[in-house]
C-alpha positions in Angstrom: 2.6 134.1 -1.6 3.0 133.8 2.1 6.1 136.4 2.4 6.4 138.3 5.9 6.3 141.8 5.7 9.8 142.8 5.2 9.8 140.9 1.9 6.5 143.1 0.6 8.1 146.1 1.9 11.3 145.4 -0.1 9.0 144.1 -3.7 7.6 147.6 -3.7 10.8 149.6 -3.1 12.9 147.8 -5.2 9.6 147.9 -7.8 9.6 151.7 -7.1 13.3 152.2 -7.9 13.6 149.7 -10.8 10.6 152.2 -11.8 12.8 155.3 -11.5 15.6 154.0 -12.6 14.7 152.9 -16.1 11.8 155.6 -16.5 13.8 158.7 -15.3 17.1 158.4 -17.9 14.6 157.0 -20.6 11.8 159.5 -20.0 9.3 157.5 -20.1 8.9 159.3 -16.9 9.1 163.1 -17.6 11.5 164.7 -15.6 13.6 168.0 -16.4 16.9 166.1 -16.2 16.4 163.7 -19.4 14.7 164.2 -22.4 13.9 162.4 -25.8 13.6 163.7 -29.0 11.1 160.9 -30.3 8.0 160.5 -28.4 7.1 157.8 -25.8 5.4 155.0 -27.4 2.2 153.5 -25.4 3.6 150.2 -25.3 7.2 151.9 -23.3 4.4 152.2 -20.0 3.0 148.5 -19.5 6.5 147.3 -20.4 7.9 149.9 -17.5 5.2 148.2 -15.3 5.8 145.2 -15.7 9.8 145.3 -15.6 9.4 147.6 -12.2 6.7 144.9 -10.9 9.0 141.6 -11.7 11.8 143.5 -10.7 10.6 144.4 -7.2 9.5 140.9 -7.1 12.9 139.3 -7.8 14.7 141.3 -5.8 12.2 140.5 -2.9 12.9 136.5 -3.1 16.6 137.2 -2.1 15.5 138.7 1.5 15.8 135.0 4.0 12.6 134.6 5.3 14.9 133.9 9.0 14.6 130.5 9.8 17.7 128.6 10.2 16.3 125.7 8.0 15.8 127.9 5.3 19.2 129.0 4.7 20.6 127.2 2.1 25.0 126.8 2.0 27.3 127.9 -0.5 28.1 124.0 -1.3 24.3 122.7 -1.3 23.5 121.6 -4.5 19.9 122.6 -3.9 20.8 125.9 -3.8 21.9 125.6 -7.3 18.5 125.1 -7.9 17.5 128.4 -6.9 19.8 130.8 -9.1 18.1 132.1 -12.3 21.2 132.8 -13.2 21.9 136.0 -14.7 18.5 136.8 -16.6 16.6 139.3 -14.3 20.1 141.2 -15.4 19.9 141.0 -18.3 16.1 141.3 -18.7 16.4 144.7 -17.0 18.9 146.1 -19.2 16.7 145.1 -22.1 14.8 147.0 -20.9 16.3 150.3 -20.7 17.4 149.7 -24.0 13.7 148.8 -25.6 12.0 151.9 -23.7 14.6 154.4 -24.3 14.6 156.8 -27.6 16.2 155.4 -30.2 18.0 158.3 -31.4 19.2 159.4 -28.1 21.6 156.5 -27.4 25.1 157.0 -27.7 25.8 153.4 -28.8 23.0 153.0 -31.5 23.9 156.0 -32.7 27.1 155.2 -33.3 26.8 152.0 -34.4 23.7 153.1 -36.7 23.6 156.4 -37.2 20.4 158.4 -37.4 18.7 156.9 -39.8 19.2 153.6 -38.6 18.6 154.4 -35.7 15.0 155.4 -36.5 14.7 152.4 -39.7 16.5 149.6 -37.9 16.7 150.1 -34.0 12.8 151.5 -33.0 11.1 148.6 -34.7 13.1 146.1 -33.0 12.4 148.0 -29.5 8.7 146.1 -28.9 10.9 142.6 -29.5 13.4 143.6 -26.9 10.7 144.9 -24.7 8.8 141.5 -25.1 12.1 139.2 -24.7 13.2 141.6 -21.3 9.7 141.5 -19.6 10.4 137.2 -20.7 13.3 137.0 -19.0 12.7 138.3 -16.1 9.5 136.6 -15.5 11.2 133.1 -16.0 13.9 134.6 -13.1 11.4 135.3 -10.9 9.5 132.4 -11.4 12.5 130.1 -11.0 13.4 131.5 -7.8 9.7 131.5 -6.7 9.7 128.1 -7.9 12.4 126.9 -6.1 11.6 128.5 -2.6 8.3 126.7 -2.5 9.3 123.4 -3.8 12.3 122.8 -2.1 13.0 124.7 1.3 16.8 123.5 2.4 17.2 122.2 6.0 20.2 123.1 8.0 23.3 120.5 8.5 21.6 120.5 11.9 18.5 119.0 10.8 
């Protein structure tokens, strides 16, 4: 990738934050504020890794680059193209919900209960981890994919 500076600066704060802000309310990252009654699973860290790594990344593709020809207007139909939509959304809410402890969400538990919070919910957290860390790689490869293959020129050009 041939980004300027300013885009690699903002793929490893927004990487960073995504970081902190799944891992901190989850506590996957320990902090004193948060806490979880089951134990971390060693999959919740690659999957936190990866969703702060794709995240930064995303969130990096929407800083212009600068050039005039590469700005792309709201009519264009090439910059329809571009838009992954809403998945990097979603993906990272997935997220928070596959690496967080099962028991210690408010909606499973009320939808669940304990119990199936513990027999139904935690073994479907590695599928939504898996399906989260999926959707936000096609997101980021659709906008990466579309900034290479198809820079818009001005109405000047």
């Amino acid at each position: 990738m041939n980004w300027p500076p300013v885009r690699w600066a903002v793929a490893f704060a927004g990487a960073v934050l995504c970081a902190l802000a799944v891992g901190l309310p989850t506590a996957v990252i320990p902090n004193p504020l948060f806490t979880r009654a089951v134990p971390t699973q060693w999959w919740n860290y690659p999957v936190l890794v990866l969703t702060a790594v794709l995240g930064g990344a995303l969130l990096a593709t929407y800083v212009r680059r600068g050039g005039p020809d590469e700005v792309a207007g709201p009519d264009d139909p090439a910059a329809e193209d571009r838009r992954p939509g809403r998945l990097g959304a979603v993906g990272g809410v997935l997220t928070f919900f596959a690496v967080g402890c099962p028991v210690c969400n408010k909606l499973v538990l009320l939808l669940l209960g304990t119990s199936g919070a513990l027999t139904l919910w935690q073994p479907l957290q590695p599928l939504l981890a898996v399906a989260s860390v999926v959707l936000l790689a096609i997101a980021t490869v659709r906008r990466l994919a579309g900034e290479a293959a198809c820079p818009v020129r001005g109405a000047g050009a």
